[in-house]
N, C-alpha and C positions, 0 to 999 in steps of 0.2 A: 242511738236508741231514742224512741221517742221519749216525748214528758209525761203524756197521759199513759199510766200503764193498767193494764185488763185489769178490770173487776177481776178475772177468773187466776189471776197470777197466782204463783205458790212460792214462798219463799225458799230462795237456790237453796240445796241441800250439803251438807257437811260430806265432800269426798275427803276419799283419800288419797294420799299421794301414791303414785305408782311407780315400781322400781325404776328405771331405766326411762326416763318420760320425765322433760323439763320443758314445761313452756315459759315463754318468754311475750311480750308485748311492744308495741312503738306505737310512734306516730310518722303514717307514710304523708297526711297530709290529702290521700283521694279527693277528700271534699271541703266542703269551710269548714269544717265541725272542730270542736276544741276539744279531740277527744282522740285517742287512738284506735287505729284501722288496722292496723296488723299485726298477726299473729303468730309465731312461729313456735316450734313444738321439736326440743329433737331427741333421737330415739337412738335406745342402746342398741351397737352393733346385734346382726342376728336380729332384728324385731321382723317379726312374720305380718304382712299386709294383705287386705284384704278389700272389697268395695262394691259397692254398686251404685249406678250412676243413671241420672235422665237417659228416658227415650226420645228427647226433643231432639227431631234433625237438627235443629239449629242450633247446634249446643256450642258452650264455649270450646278454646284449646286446652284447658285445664280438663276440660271431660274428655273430648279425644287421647290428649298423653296418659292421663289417669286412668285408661282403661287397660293401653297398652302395658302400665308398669305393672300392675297388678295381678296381670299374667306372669311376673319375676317372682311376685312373691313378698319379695323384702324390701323395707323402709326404714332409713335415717333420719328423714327429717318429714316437718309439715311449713308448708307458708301458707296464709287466708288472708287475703285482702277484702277488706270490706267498703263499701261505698262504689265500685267499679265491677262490671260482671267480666269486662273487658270479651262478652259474646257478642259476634255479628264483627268483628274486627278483622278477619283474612289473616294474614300472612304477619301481620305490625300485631297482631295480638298474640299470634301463637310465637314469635321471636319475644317479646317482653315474657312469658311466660319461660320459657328455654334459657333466657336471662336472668332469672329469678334462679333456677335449677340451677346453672352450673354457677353460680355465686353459691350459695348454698355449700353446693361439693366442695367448692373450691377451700372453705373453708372447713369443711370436715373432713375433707380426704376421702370422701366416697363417690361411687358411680352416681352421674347425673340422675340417671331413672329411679334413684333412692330415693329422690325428695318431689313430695309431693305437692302440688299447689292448688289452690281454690280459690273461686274470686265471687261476690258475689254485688249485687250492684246495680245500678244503670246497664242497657242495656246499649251496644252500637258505639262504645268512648272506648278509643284504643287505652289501656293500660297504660301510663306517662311512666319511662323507662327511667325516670329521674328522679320521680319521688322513690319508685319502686325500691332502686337502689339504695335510698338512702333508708329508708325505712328498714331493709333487709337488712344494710350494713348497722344499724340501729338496732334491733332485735337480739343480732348474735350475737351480742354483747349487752346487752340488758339483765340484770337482775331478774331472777327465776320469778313468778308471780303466783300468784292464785288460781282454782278453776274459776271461780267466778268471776275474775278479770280477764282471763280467757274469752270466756263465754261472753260476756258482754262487748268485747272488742269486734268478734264477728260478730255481731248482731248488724242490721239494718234498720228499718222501720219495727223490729222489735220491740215491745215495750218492759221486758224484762228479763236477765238472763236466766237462762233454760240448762239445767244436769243434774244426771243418773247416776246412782251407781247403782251395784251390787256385788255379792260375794260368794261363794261355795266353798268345798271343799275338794281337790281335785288332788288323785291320787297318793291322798290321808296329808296333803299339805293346803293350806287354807291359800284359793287365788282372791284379788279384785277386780274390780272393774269400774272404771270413772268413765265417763261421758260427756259432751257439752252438747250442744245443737243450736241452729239459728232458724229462722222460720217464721213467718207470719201471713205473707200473702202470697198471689204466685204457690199455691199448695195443690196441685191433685197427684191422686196417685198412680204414677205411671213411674214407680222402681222408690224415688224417695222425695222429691220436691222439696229437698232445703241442703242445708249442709250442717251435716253429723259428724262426729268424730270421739269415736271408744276407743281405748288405752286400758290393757289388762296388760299382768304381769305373768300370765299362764302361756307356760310355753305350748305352744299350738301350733301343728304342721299349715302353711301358708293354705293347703288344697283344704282339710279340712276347716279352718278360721274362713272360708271362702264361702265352705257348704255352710255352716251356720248361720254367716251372715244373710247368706240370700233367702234361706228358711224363715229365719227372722225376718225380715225385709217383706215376706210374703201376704204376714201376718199381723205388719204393724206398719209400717209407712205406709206401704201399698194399699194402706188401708184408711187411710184418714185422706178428708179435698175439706178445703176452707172455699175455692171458688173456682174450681175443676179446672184452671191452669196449669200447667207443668214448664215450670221453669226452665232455661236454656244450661244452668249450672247446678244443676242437683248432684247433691256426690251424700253418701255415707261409706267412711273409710274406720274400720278397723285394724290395730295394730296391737299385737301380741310379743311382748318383749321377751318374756321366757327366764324371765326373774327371781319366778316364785319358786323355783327350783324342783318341778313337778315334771313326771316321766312325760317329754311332749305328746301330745293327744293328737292321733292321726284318723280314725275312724272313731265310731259309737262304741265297736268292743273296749277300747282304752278304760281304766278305772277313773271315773269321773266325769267323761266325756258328757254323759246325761246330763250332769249337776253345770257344766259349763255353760252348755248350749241353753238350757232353762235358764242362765244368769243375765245371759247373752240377751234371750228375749226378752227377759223381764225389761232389761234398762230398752232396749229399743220400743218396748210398750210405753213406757216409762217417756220418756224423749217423745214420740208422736206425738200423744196426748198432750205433751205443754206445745208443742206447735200448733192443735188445733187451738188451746184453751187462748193462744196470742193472736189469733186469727184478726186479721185488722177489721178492727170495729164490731168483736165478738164480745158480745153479751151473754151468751148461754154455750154453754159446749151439749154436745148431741150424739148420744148413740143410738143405731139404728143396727136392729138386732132380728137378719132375717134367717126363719127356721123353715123346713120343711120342702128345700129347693128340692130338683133334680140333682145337683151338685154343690160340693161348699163353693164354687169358683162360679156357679150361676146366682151362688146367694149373695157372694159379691159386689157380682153384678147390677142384680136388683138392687142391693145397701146401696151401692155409689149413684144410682140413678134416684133413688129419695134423698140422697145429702147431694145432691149436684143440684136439685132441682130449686129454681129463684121463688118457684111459688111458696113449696115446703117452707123453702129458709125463713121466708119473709112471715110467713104463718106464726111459726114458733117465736120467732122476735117478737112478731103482737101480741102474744099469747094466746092464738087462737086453735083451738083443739078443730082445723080443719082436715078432716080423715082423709076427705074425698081428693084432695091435691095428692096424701100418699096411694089412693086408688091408679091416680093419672098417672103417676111416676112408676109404678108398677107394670102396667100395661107399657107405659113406653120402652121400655130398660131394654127390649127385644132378647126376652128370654123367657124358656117356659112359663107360663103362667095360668090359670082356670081361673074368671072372675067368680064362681060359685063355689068354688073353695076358700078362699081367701080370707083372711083373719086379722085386722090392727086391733094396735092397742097403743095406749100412751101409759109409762109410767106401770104396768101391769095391772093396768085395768083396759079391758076390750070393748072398745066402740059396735066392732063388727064380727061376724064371725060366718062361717062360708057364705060368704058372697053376701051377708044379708047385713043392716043393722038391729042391732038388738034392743029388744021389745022394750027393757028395764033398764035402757040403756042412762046412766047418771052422770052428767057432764062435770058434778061439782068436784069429785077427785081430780080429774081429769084439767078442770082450770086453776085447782091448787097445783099441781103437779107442775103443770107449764112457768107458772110463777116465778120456778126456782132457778138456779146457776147451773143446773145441771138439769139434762131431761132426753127419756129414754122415747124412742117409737119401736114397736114391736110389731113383726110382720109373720104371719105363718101363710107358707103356701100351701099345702096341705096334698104337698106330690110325692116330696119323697124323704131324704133325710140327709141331706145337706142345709148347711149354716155358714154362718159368716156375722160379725159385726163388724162395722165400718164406724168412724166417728168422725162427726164435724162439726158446723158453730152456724148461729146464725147470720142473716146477712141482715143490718145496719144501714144506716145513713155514713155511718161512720166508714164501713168501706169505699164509700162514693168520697166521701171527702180525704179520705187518705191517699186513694189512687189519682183524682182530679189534678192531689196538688204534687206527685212523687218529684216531679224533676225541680221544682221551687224552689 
């Protein structure tokens, strides 16, 4: 992880430990760093699996097999290497990954497709089949650890460790939910751009914990870009160990299933947000809240085209209440739009309003507002009744100097 950590950091939150769900730490070694890289996580018999992962062709073997297993349903174990994405490797990466796996079984007694892996890293370095080992064979026998030494071991160019929980009540027995996440740059979204991992103790059918998760997913990864990149190793995997000794939840009719799936989203709201808020060389986190689309999936649209856009970013980092950048980003987004209807605002106060700027328009709210750590744009298209918020950060010097120097 890096030294310098975000102004916008939040300090890791008090989970709780979850039945059936022990992670463990090592040091594989991936890089020079004096610090541990790998992660392993193993999981009670019966834990129900779930996930979603990059649409980048080019993605690692860990997103190829991990999609495959996922369609099984069930999971024993996790491994996350950090420092290596081991993507763009052929045939020498997806056998070090299979390597990992059946070490793994071999030591639990379970089917290879049970254990999951993730890597995250430099991009085009075959995985070195000999730290790998020794770090696995290191881990499974390691003293159980903390989530927040979890979370920090997968971390990258992260500047703090990032988790969620939450809790319900699910069929009149109380479930939880813990979370870790990693994430800083390399973030648009197309499914999740980082690597997540939620651990609930609610027994949950594998097809529904699937339908949740990707609802979830719709609504909150898929909804943050720090720099409209999409990673080659993005995964968010959930796993539901079935602990909390609650009648399993197979559709929405089950009792509790509502109160699940809301907990479900909260921590994946929850986790996005500290991705954006680590965004390398984020200064300001940014929500961008568009009303009145044809569609919530065209309001989207238009959010991710004003948080993608370099001129926006760089605006908001100056603090300049420039409107007319979110005019151009709107038009370009290639989705319904009428420039005479159209409405910004910063902070809840309105620049402009259909199509026009306003008469009594007062910029000094407007450049108090920008000032702060956190800062709102507001859009109404004035067509239909679709929405969407999207959130990102600004773009920095500090992302030029942190990407300039990534392989160093």
């Amino acid at each position: 992880m890096s030294d310098a950590v975000s102004p916008l950091a939040t300090p890791f939150p008090a989970l709780p430990a979850i039945a059936g769900v022990t992670p463990r730490i090592a040091r594989a070694g991936y890089k020079d760093w004096g610090r541990c890289d790998l992660t392993y996580v193993a999981l009670a018999e019966g834990t129900a699996a779930a996930g979603v992962f990059t649409k980048n062709v080019c993605c690692s073997s860990e997103v190829e097999l991990g999609r495959e297993q996922v369609k099984a349903g069930r999971g024993r174990a996790l491994i996350v290497n950090a420092g290596n994405s081991n993507a763009f490797t052929g045939y020498r990466g997806r056998e070090a990954v299979e390597a990992i796996m059946a070490q793994v079984a071999g030591h639990l007694g379970c089917a290879q497709s049970e254990v999951f892996v993730s890597s995250t890293g430099v991009i085009g370095v075959p995985l070195p089949g000999d730290k790998a080992r020794a770090g696995v064979a290191a881990a499974l026998t390691a003293e159980p650890c903390s989530w927040e030494d979890a979370a920090r071991t997968i971390g990258t160019t992260d500047t703090f460790p990032k988790g969620a929980g939450a809790s319900a009540i699910v069929d009149g027995r109380p479930i939880e939910i813990a979370a870790i996440i990693k994430g800083s740059g390399m973030i648009a979204p197309d499914m999740a751009t980082m690597l997540g991992y939620i651990f609930t103790d609610a027994a949950v059918a594998p097809a529904f914990l699937q339908q949740c998760l990707s609802a979830a997913n719709r609504r909150t990864f898929s909804c943050i870009t720090v720099d409209s990149d999409t990673s080659t190793s993005d995964t968010v995997l959930a796993f539901a160990t079935g602990q909390a000794g609650n009648a399993p939840l197979a559709s929405f009719d089950d009792p509790g299933a509502d109160a699940f799936a809301a907990a479900l989203e909260d921590v994946c709201r929850q986790l996005s947000h500290l991705v954006v808020k680590d965004g390398e060389g984020a200064q300001k986190f940014i929500a961008v809240s568009v009303a009145g689309a044809v569609s919530d999936e065209s309001a989207r649209k238009v959010g991710l085209a004003i948080a993608n856009s370099p001129l926006v970013k760089t605006a908001i980092a100056g603090e300049d209440a420039n409107w007319g950048r979110i005019v151009m980003a709107v038009g370009k987004a290639g989705e319904p739009a009428d420039r005479d209807r159209l409405s910004i605002g910063f902070g809840g106060t309105w620049a402009a309003r259909e199509g026009q700027p306003l008469a009594d328009y007062d910029e000094t709210p407007v450049a108090a507002h920008l000032k702060g750590r956190e800062v709102t744009i507001e859009v109404d298209l004035g067509l239909g009744e679709g929405r969407a918020t999207v959130w990102t950060c600004d773009l920095t010097h500090g992302y030029i100097s942190i990407n300039a120097d990534y392989r160093s």
